[in-house]
Backbone as CSV, one residue per row, in Angstrom:
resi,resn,N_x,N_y,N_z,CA_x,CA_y,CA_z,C_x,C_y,C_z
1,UNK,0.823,-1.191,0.000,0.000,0.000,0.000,0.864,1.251,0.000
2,UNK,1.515,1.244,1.238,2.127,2.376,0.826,3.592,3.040,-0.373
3,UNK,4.040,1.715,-1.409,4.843,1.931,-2.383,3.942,2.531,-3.467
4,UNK,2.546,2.581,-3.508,1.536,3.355,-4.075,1.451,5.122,-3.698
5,UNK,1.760,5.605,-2.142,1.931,6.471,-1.832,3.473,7.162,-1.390
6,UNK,4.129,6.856,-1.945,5.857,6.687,-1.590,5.957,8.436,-1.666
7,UNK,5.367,8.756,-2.787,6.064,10.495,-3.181,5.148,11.375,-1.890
8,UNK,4.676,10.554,-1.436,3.759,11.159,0.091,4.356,10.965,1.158
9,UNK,5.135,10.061,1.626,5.374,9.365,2.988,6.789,9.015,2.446
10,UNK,7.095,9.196,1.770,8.882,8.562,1.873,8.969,7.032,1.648
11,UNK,9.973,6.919,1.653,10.255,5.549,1.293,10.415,4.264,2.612
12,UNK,10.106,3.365,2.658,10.328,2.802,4.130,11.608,2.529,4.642
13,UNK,11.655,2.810,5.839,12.916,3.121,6.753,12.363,1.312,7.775
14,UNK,12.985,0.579,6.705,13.123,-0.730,7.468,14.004,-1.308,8.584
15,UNK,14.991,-0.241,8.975,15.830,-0.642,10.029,14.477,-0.134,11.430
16,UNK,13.536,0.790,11.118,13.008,1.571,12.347,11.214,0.583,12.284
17,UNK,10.612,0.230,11.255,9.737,-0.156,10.571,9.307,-1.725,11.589
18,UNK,8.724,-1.999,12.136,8.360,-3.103,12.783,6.861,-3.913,12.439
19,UNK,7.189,-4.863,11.443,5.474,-5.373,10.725,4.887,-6.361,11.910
20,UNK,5.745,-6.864,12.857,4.467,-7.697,13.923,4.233,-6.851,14.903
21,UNK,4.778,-5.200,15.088,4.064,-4.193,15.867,3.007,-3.412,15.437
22,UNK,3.188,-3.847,13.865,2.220,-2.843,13.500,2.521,-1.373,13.467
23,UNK,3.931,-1.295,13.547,4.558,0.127,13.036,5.409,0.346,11.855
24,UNK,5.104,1.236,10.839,5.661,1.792,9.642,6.140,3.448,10.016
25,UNK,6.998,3.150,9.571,8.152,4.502,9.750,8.911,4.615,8.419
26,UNK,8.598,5.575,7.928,9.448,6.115,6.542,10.818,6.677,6.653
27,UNK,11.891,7.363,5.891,13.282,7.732,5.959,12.587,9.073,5.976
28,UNK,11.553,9.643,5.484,11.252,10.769,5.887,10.405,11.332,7.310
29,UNK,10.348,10.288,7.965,9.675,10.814,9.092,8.536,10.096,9.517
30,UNK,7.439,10.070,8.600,6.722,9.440,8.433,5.487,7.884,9.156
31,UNK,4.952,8.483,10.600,4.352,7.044,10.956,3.243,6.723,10.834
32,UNK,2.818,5.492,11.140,1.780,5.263,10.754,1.370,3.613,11.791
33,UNK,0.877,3.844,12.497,0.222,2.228,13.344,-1.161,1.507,12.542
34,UNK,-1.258,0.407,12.454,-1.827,-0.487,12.706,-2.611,-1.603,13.564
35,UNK,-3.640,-1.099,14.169,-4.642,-1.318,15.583,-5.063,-2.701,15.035
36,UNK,-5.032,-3.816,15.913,-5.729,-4.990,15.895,-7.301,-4.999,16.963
37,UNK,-7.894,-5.889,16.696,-9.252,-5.501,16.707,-9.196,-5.698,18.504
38,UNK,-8.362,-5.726,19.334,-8.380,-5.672,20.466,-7.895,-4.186,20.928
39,UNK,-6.751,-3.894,20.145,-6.572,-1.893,20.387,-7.904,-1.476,19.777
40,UNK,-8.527,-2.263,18.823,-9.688,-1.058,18.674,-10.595,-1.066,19.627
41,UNK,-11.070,-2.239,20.166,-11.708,-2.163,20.845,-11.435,-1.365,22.264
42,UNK,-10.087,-1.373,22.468,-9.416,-0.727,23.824,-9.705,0.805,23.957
43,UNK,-9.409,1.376,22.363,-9.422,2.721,21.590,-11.183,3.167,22.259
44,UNK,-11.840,2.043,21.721,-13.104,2.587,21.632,-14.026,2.542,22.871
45,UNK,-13.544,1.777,23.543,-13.940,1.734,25.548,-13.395,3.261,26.075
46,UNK,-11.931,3.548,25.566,-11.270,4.556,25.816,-12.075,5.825,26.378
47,UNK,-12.509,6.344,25.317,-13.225,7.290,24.548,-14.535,7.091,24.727
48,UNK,-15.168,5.399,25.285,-16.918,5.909,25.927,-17.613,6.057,24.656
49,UNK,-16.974,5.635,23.197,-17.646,5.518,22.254,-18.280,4.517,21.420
50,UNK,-18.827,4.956,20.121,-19.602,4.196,19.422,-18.556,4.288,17.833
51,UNK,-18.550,2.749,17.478,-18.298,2.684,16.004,-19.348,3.297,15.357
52,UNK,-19.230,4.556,14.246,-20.428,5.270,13.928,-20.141,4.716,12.306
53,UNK,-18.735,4.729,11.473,-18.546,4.005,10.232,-17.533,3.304,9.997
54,UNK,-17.042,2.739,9.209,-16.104,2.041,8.975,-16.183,1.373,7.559
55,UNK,-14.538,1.749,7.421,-14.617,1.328,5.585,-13.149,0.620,6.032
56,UNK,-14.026,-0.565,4.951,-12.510,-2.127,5.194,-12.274,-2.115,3.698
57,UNK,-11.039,-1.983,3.786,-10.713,-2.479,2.078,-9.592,-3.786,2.267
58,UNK,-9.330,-4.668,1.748,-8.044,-5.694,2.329,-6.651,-5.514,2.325
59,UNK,-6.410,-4.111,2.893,-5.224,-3.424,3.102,-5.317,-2.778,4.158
60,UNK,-6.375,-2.194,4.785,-6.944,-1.400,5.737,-8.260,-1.342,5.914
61,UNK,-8.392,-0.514,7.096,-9.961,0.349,7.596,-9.604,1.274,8.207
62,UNK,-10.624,1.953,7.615,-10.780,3.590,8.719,-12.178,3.545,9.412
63,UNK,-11.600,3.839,10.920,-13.149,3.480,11.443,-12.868,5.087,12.388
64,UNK,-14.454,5.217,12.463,-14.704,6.607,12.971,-15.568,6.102,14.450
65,UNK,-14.777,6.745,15.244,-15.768,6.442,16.478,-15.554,7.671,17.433
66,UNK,-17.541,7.533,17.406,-18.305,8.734,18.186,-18.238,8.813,19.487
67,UNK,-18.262,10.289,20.264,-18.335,10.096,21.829,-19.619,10.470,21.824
68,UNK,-20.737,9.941,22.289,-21.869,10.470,22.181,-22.187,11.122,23.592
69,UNK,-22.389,12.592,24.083,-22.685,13.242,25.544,-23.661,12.067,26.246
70,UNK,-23.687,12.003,27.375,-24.601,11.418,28.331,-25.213,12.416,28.894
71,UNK,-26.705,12.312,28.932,-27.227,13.526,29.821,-27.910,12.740,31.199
């Protein structure tokens, strides 16, 4: 995925780059994590929220989660 976005994020900095942490780090700076469905869920207890969308493609998801006020 990201040799598709390279002129964006740099090129990967594989000495810093860890794929069973789920961390990508570019030579330019560049990070980026990868949440397994137990950080998301951790993420989303966090925060007292609700999964409101989520888009899976088989490279990723972006999931949006709501804090909804309690009255």
């Amino acid at each position: 995925m990201y040799s598709k976005i390279q002129g964006m994020v740099g090129k990967p900095d594989l000495l810093k780059t860890n794929f069973k942490k789920g961390i990508f780090i570019s030579k330019t700076g560049y990070e980026a994590k990868w949440w397994n469905s137990t950080e998301i869920e951790g993420i989303k207890n966090y925060f007292d929220g609700e999964v409101v969308n989520k888009i899976q493609t088989p490279h990723f998801s972006i999931i949006h989660i709501s804090r909804f006020l309690k009255t």
